[in-house]
C-alpha positions as CSV (number, residue, x, y, z in Angstrom):
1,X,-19.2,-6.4,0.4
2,X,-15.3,-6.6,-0.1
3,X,-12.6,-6.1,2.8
4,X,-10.6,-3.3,2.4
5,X,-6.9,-4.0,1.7
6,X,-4.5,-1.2,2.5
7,X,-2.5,1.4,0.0
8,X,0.2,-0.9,-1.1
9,X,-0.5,-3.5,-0.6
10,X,-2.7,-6.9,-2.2
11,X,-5.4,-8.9,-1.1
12,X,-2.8,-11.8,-1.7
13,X,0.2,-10.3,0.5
14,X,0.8,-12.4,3.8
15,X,-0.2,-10.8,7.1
16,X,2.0,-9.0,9.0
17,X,3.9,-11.0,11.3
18,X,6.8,-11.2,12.2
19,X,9.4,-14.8,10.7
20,X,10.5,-16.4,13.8
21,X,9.0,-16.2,17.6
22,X,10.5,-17.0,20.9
23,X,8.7,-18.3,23.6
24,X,9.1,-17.1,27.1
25,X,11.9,-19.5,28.3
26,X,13.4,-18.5,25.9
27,X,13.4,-15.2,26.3
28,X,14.6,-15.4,29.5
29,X,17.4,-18.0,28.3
30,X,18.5,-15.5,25.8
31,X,18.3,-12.9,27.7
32,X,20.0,-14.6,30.8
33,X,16.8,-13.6,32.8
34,X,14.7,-15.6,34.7
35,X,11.2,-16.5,33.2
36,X,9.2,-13.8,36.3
37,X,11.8,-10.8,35.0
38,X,10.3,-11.4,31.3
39,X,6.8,-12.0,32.6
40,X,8.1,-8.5,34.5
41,X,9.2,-6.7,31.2
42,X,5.8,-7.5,29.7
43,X,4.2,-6.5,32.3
44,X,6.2,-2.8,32.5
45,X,5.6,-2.2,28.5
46,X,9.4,-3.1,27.4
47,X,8.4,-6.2,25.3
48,X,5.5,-7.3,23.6
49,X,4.0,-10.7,23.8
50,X,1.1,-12.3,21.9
51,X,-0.4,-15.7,22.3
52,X,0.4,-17.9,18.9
53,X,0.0,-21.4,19.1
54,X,-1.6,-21.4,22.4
55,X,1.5,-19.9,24.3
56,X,2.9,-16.5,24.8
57,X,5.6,-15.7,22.1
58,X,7.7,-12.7,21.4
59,X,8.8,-11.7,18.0
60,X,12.8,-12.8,17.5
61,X,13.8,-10.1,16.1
62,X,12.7,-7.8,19.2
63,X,15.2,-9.1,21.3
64,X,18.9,-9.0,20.9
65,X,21.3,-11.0,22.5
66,X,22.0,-8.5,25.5
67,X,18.4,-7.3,25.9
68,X,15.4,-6.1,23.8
69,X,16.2,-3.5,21.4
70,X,16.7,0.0,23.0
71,X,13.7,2.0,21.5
72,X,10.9,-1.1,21.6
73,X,9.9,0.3,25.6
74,X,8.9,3.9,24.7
75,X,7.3,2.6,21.0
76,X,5.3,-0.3,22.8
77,X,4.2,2.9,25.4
78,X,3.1,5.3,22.7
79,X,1.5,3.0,20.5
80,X,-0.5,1.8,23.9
81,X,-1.2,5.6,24.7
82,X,-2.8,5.7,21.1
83,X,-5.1,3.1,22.0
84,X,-3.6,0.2,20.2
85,X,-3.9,-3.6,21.8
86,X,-1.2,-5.9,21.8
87,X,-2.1,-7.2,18.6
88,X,-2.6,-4.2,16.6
89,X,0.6,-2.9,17.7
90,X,2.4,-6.3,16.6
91,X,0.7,-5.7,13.2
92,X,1.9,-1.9,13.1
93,X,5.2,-2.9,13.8
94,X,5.1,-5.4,11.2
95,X,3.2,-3.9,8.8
96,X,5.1,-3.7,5.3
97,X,6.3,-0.2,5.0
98,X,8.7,0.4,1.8
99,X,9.5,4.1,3.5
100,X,11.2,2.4,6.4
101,X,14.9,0.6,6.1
102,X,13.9,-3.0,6.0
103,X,10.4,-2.8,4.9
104,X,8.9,-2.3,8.6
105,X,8.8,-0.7,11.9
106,X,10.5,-3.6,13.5
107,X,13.3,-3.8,11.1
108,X,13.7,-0.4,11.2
109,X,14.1,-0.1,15.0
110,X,16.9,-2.2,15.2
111,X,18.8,0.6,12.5
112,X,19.7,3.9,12.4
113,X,16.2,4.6,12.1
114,X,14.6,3.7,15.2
115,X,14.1,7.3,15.7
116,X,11.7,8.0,12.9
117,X,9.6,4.6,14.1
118,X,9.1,6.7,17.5
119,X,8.0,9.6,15.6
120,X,5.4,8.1,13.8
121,X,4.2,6.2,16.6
122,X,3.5,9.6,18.6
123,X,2.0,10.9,15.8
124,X,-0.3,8.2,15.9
125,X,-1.5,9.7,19.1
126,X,-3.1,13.2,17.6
């Protein structure tokens, strides 16, 4: 029996992850928060955060300098509505996607496209 690989992609391509991670402190440092208001924002669905390398991380490229990026809360929501664990929903938003601006969901969110990420995220509910 053979794994599946999905439509576009090759049994050689890397997984979906994202190029650089943040830990917590450093979240909060970037951020200027302090290390409970993350822990806080995790908590209330407004950024993800998945253990790698035995400690919590967040993807870089979810938070901007001045906070995480505007539409990340009410994707992270639907896709958790949908049923989708932290990890799956890292992978979705990672997942290479040659429709999107930038390849992916997470690229895309930061762009002019951010909108048609939420779309297909609510659609993932039906």
């Amino acid at each position: 029996m053979t794994d599946s690989v999905p439509a576009g992609e090759t049994a050689a391509s890397p997984a979906a992850e994202p190029a650089e991670w943040l830990t917590l402190p450093a979240v909060a440092e970037r951020l200027d928060l302090t290390i409970s208001k993350v822990h806080q924002m995790i908590r209330d669905r407004e950024l993800i955060a998945v253990r790698r390398d035995g400690a919590r991380r967040v993807p870089a490229d979810l938070v901007a300098t001045r906070g995480v990026l505007k539409h990340l809360p009410g994707v992270l929501n639907l896709l958790t509505d949908a049923g989708y664990d932290d990890d799956e929903i890292l992978r979705w938003l990672y997942q290479p996607d040659g429709t999107l601006p930038g390849g992916s969901a997470a690229v895309a969110l930061a762009g002019d496209q951010a909108r048609e990420v939420k779309r297909r995220a609510q659609a993932l509910g039906f």
